[in-house]
C-alpha positions in Angstrom: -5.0 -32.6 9.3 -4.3 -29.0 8.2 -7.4 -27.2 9.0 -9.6 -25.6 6.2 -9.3 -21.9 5.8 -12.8 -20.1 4.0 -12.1 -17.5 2.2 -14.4 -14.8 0.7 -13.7 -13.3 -2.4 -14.2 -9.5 -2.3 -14.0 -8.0 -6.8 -14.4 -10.2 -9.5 -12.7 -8.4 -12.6 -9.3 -10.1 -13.8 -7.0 -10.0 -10.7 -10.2 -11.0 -8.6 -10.8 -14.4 -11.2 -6.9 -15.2 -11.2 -6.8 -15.1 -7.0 -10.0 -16.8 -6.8 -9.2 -20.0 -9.8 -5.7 -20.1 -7.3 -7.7 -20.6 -3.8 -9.7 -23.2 -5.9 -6.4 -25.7 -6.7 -4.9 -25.0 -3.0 -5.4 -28.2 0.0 -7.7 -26.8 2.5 -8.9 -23.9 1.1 -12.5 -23.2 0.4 -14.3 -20.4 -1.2 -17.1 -19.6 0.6 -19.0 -16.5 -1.4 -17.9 -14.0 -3.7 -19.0 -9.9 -3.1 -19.2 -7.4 -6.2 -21.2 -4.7 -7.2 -24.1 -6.4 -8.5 -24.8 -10.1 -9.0 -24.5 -10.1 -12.5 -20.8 -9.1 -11.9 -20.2 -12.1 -9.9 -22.1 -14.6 -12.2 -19.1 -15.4 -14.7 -17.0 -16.3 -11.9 -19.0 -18.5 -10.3 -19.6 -20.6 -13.0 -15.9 -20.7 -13.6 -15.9 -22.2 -10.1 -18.1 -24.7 -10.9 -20.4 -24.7 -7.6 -23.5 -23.3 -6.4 -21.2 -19.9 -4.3 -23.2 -17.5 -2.4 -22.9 -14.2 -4.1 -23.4 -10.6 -2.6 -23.9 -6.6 -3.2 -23.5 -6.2 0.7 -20.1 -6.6 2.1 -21.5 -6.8 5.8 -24.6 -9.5 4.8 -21.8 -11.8 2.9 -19.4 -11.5 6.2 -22.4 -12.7 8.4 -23.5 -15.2 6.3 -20.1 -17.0 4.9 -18.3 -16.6 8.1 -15.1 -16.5 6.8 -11.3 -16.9 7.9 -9.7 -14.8 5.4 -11.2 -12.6 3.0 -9.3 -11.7 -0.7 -9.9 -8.0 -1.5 -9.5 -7.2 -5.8 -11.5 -4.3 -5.8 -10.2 -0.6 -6.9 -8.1 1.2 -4.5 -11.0 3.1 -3.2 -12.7 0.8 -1.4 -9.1 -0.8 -0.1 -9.6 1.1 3.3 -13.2 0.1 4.9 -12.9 -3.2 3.4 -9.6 -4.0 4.9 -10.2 -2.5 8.1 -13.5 -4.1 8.4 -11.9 -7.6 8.1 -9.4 -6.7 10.2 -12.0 -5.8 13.1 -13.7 -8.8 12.4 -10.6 -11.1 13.0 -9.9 -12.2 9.6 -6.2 -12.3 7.8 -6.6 -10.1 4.4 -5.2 -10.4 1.2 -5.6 -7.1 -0.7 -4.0 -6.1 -4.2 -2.1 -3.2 -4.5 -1.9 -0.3 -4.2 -2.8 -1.1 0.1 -5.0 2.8 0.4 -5.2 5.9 -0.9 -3.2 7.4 1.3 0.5 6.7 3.6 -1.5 7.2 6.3 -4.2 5.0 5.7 -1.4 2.0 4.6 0.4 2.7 7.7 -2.9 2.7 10.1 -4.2 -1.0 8.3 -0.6 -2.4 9.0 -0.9 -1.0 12.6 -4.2 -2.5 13.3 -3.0 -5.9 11.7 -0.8 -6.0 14.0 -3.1 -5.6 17.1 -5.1 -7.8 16.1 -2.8 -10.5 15.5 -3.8 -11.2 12.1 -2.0 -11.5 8.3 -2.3 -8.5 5.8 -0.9 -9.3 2.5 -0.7 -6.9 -0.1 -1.0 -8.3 -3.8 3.0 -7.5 -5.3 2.8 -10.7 -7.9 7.1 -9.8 -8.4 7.7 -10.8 -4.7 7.0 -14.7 -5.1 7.7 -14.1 -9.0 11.0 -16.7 -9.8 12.8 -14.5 -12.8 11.9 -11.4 -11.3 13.6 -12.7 -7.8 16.6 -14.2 -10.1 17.0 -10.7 -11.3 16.9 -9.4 -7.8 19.9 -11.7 -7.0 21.7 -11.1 -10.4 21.5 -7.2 -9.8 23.5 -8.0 -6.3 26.6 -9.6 -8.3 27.3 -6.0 -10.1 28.4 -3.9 -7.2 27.2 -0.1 -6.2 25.9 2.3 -7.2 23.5 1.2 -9.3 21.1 2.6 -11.8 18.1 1.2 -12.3 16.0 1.7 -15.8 12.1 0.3 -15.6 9.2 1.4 -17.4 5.7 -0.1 -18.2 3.4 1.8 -21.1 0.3 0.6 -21.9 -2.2 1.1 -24.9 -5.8 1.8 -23.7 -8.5 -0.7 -26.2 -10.9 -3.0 -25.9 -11.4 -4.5 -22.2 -7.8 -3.1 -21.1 -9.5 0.3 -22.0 -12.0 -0.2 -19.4 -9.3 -1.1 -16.8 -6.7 1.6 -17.1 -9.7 3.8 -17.7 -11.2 2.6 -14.1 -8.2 3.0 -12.2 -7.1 6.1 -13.1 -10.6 7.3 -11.7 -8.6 7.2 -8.4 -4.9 6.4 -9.0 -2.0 7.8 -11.6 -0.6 5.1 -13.1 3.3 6.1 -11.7 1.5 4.8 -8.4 -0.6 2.1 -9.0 1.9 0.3 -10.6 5.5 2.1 -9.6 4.7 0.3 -6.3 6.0 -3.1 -8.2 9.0 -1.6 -9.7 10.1 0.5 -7.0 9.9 -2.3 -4.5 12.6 -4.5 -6.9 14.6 -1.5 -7.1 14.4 -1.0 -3.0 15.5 -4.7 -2.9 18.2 -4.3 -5.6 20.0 -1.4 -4.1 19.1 -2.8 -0.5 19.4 0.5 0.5 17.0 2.9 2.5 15.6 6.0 -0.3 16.0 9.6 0.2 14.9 11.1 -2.5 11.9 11.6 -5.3 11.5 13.9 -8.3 9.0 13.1 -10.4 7.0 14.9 -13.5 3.9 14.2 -15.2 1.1 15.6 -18.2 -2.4 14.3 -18.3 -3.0 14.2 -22.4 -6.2 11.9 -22.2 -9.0 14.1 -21.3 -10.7 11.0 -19.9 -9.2 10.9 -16.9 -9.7 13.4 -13.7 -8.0 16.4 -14.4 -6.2 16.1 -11.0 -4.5 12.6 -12.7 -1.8 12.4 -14.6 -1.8 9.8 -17.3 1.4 10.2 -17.9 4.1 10.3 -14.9 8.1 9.7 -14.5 10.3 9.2 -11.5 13.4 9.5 -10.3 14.3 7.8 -6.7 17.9 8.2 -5.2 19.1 5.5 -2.4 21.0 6.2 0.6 24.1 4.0 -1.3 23.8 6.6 -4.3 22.1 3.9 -6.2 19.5 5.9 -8.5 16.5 4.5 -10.4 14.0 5.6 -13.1 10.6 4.8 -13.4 8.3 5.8 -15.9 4.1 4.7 -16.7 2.2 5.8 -19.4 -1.8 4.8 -20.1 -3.6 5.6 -23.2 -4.9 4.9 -26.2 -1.9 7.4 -27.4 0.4 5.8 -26.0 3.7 4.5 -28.2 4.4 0.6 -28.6 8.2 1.9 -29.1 10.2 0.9 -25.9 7.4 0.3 -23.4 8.5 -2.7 -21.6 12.2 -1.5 -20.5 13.9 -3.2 -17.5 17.0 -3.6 -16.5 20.1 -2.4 -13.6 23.8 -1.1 -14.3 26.5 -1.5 -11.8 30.2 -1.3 -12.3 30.5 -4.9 -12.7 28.2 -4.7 -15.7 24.7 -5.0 -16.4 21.3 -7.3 -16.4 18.0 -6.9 -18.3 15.1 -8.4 -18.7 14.7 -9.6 -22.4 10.9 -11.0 -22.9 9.7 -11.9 -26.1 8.3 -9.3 -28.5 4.5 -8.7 -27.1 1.6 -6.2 -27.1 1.6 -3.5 -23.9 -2.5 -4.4 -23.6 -1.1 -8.5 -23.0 -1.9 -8.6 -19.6 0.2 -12.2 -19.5 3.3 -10.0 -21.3 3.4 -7.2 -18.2 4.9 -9.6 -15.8 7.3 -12.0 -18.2 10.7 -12.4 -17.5 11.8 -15.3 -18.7 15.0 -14.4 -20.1 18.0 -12.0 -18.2 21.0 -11.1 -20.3 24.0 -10.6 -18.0 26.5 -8.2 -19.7 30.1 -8.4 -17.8 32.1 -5.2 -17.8 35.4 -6.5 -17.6 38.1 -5.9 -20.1 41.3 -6.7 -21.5 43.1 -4.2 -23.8 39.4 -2.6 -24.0 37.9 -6.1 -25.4 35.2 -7.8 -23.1 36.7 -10.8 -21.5 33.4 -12.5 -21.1 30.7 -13.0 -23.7 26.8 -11.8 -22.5 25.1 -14.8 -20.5 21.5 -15.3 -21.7 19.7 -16.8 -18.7 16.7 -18.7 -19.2 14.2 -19.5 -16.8 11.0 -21.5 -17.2 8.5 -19.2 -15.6 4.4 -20.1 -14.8 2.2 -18.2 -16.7 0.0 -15.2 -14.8 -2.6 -17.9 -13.4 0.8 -19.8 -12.3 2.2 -16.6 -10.7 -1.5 -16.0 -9.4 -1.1 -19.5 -7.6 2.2 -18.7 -6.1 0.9 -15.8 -4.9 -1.9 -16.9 -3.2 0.1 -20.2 -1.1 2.5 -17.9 -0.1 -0.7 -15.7 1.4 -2.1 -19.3 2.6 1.7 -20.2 4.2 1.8 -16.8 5.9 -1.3 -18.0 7.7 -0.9 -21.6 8.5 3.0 -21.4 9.0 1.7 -17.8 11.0 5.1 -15.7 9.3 6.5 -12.8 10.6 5.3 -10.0 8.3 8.0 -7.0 9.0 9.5 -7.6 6.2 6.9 -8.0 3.8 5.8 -4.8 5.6 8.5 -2.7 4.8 8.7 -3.9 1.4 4.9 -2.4 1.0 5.3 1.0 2.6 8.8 1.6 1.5 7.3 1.2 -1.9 4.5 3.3 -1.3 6.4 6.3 -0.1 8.1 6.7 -3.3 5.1 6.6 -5.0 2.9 8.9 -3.2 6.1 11.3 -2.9 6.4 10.8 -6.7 3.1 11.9 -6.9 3.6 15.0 -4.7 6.4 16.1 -6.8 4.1 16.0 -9.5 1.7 18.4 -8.2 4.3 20.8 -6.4 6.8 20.4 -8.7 9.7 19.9 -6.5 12.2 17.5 -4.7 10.1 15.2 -2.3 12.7 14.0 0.5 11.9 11.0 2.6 
């Protein structure tokens, strides 16, 4: 019999809901509490649940009390640190959503103190067990190198989804909080080791800190020559024109991510792929030999992906996984970003 793993659910806002619904349809896992900043917070979600959960203000009263193996962390970025290195010293395997901390230092020290302890750190990149997102990964290795990579995600700030970006760029610019996904498919596209970031930004929403920029590009250059652009915008502003752009050029041809037409405040729409157009660059007296392939894929929704997610942090436990690789994924990811942000504030060439 597989033995149960309890798991505590640290942030109840809409990642912390989608990880926690997931642990609820997975064999042998069992949520034992839920910890947010006050009680009313963590009310809606534990009705969703459907039991009678323990729910907490206190991170340490809710670690003594639910004794738990794991612990799911979906607060904001801020609070990534102590929470993860408290779990860590307690012997517990973490799940944690992105970005890992504040800082490359503080990333590097919670991997390192993983390690000692012996225990599972998994950092929330939805793409990595995402299946048209990995299909575009392996498509992108059938066009030869260099490559250029073109992604972008703009969002409109309204309604709930104006709380949200509003909330995280308290802390975070958007190029970082979510470059790290885009970056990372671009690291494993080129499957080469990066060396350089420019980046620029403007901060036109005087809602955010003045120190944030709303606003932010990138440009990351691979060891291969491979080169990839990046670009997030947030804000009521912002332009529905060409916000969802995503696709890799090689001298074979080209692939790009296709979705159908949606809104940039659909959460749902930020992470559909479910259709990759493979463009073939041969010719024959300057006349494609191959029409474009359209390839299809029949993708879960975000709860789906949410469940994926979540086994493969369950698997990495029970099956006890080496994590390098995931590792390097994470940090490699994050040194682009935080150099991107450097760039922005110094205005010059970050090399790695």
């Amino acid at each position: 019999m597989t033995k149960e793993i309890k798991v505590l659910i640290v942030g109840a806002g809409f990642m912390g809901t989608l990880h926690a619904k997931a642990y609820a349809q997975i064999d042998g896992v069992r949520i034992v509490g839920i910890v947010t900043r006050s009680l009313a917070s963590s009310a809606p979600l534990a009705e969703t649940l459907g039991g009678d959960l323990p729910c907490f203000t206190d991170f340490d009263e809710a670690l003594q009390q639910t004794q738990p193996d794991a612990v799911a962390i979906s607060t904001y970025t801020d609070s990534h640190y102590g929470y993860v290195s408290k779990s860590l010293q307690n012997g517990l395997d973490v799940f944690v959503e992105k970005p890992l901390a504040e800082t490359i230092e503080e990333c590097q020290e919670l991997f390192d103190l993983a390690n000692r302890m012996n225990k599972k750190l998994y950092v929330g990149y939805i793409l990595m067990t995402h299946p048209s997102w990995n299909r575009f990964i392996e498509v992108s290795h059938e066009l030869g190198k260099p490559l250029a990579m073109r992604m972008n995600l703009n969002q409109q700030a309204k309604g709930d989804f104006y709380d949200t970006l509003h909330n995280i760029m308290q802390v975070q610019s958007p190029i970082v909080d979510c470059g790290v996904h885009y970056v990372d498919i671009m690291y494993q596209m080129a499957q080469s080791k990066p060396v350089r970031v420019h980046a620029i930004g403007c901060r036109n929403w005087d809602k955010v800190p003045e120190h944030i920029n709303n606003y932010g590009q990138l440009q990351v250059e691979f060891e291969d020559g491979s080169v990839g652009w990046y670009e997030a915008g947030w804000g009521p502003m912002m332009s529905e024109v060409a916000y969802f752009v995503k696709d890799v050029v090689g001298p074979e041809g080209a692939a790009s991510i296709c979705p159908a037409k949606g809104r940039s405040d659909d959460k749902d729409h930020h992470v559909e792929a479910n259709t990759i157009v493979r463009h073939f660059a041969e010719q024959v007296d300057k006349e494609f030999v191959r029409e474009d392939e359209a390839i299809h894929i029949d993708e879960p929704d975000h709860e789906g992906l949410a469940l994926l997610e979540q086994q493969e942090f369950i698997d990495c436990i029970r099956l006890d996984k080496d994590m390098s690789a995931h590792q390097d994924r994470v940090m490699t990811s994050l040194r682009i970003v935080f150099a991107a942000d450097e760039s922005q504030k110094t205005k010059k060439v970050v090399t790695l």
